[in-house]
C-alpha positions as CSV (number, residue, x, y, z in Angstrom):
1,X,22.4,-158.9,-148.5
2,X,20.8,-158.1,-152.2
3,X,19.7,-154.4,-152.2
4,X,16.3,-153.8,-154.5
5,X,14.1,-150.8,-155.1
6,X,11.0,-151.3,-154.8
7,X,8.3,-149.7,-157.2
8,X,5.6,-148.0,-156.2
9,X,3.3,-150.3,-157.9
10,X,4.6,-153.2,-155.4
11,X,4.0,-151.0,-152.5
12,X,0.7,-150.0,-153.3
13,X,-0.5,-153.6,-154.2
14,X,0.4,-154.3,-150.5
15,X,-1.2,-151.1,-148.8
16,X,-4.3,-151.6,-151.3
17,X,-4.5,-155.2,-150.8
18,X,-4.6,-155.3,-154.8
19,X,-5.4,-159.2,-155.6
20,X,-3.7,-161.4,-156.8
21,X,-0.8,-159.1,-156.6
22,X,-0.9,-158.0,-152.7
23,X,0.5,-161.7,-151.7
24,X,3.8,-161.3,-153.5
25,X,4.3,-157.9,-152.7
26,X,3.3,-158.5,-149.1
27,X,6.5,-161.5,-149.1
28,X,8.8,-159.2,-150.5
29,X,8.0,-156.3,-147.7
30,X,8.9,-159.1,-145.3
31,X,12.2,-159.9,-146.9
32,X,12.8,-156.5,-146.0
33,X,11.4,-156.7,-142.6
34,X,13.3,-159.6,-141.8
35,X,16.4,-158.6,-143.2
36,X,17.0,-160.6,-146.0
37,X,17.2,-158.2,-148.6
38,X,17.6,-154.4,-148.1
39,X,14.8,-152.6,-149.7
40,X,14.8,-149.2,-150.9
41,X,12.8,-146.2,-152.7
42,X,13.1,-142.9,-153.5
43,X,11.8,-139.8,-151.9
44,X,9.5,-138.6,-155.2
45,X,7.8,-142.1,-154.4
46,X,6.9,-141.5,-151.2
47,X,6.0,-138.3,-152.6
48,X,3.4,-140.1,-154.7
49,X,2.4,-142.3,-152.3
50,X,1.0,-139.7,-149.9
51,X,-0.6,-138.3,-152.7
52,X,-2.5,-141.5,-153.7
53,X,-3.1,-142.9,-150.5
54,X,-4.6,-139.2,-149.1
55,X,-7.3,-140.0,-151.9
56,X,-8.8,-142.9,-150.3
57,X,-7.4,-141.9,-146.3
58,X,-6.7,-139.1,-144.1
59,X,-4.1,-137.4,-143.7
60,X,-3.1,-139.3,-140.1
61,X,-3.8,-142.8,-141.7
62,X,-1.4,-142.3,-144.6
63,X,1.4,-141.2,-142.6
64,X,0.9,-144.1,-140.2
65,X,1.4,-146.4,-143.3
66,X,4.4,-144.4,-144.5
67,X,5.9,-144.4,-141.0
68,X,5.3,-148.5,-140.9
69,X,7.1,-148.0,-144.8
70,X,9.9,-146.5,-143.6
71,X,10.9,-148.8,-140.7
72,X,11.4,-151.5,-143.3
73,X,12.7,-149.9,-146.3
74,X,15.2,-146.7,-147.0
75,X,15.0,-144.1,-149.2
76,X,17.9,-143.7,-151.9
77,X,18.8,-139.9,-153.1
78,X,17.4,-138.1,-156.3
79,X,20.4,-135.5,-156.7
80,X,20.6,-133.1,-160.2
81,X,22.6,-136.0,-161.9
82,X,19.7,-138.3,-161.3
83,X,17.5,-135.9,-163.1
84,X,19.5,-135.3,-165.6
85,X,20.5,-138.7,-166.8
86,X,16.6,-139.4,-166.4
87,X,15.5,-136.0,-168.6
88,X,18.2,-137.4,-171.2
89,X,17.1,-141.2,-171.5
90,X,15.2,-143.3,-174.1
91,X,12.4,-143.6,-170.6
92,X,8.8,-142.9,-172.0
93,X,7.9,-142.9,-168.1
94,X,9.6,-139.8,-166.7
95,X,8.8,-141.0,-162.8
96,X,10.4,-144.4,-163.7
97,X,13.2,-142.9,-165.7
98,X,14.5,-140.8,-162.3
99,X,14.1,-144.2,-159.8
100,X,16.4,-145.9,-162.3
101,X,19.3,-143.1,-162.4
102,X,18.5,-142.9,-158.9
103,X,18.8,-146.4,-158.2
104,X,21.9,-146.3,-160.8
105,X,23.9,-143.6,-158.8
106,X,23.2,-145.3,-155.7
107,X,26.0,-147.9,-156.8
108,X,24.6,-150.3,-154.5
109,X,21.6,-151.3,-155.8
110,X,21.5,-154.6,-158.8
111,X,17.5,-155.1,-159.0
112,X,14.3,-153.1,-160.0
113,X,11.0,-155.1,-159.0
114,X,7.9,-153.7,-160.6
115,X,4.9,-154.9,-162.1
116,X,5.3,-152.5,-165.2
117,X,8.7,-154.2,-166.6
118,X,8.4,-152.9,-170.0
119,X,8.5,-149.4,-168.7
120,X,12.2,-149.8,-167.5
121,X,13.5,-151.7,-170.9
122,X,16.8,-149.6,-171.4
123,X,17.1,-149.9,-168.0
124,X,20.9,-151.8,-167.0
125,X,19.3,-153.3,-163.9
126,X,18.1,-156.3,-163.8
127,X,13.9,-155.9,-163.6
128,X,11.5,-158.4,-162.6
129,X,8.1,-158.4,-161.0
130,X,7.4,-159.7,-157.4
131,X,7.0,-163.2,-158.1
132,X,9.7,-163.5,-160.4
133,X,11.7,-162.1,-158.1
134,X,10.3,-164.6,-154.9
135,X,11.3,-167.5,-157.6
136,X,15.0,-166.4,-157.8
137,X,16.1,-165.8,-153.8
138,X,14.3,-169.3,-153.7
């Protein structure tokens, strides 16, 4: 089973409903729902999630979504080795910078898919969007 991480981008196309992008986003969720790939995210995302969600929701409605999150994804660990790699990288996005070295020192995970591609360019993994991703496990 491929093992992805999942951007928070993806996630909150799907819990926005962001058209066009909520479709593919909603397709890969179920890939991980059904089984088919394993997806994954880190713990400062969920982080941010809460905090963007609690704008438009309360506080019982955004758990509920992150409680539906977390029965179909897991979470991958941010340790000091993470940070560091991410503090000393060519990333001009710090958040994206410490889901790469995260993903990275995970050892298990090959794929990123996000929307913002260019913001993972010295990335190692391979990075696609949603529906570039849909067109490969095709």
């Amino acid at each position: 089973m491929e093992k992805v991480l999942i951007d928070t981008d993806v996630i909150l196309d799907f819990l926005y409903d962001r058209k066009p992008f909520s479709e593919e986003s909603s397709q890969i969720l179920s890939l991980c729902e059904t089984g088919k790939i394993k997806g994954f995210v880190t713990s400062i995302m969920l982080s941010n999630l809460y905090y963007l969600l609690k704008k438009t929701a309360k506080h019982e409605k955004v758990i509920e979504h992150l409680k539906m999150l977390m029965s179909i994804i897991d979470v991958i660990t941010t340790n000091k080795k993470s940070v560091l790699e991410a503090l000393n990288s060519g990333f001009k996005d710090f958040e994206d910078a410490l889901q790469n070295f995260s993903a990275q020192n995970n050892n298990e995970i090959h794929v990123i898919i996000t929307r913002n591609t260019k913001d993972y360019k010295t990335s190692n993994f391979a990075i696609m969007n949603p529906e570039t991703y849909l067109k490969t496990i095709q």
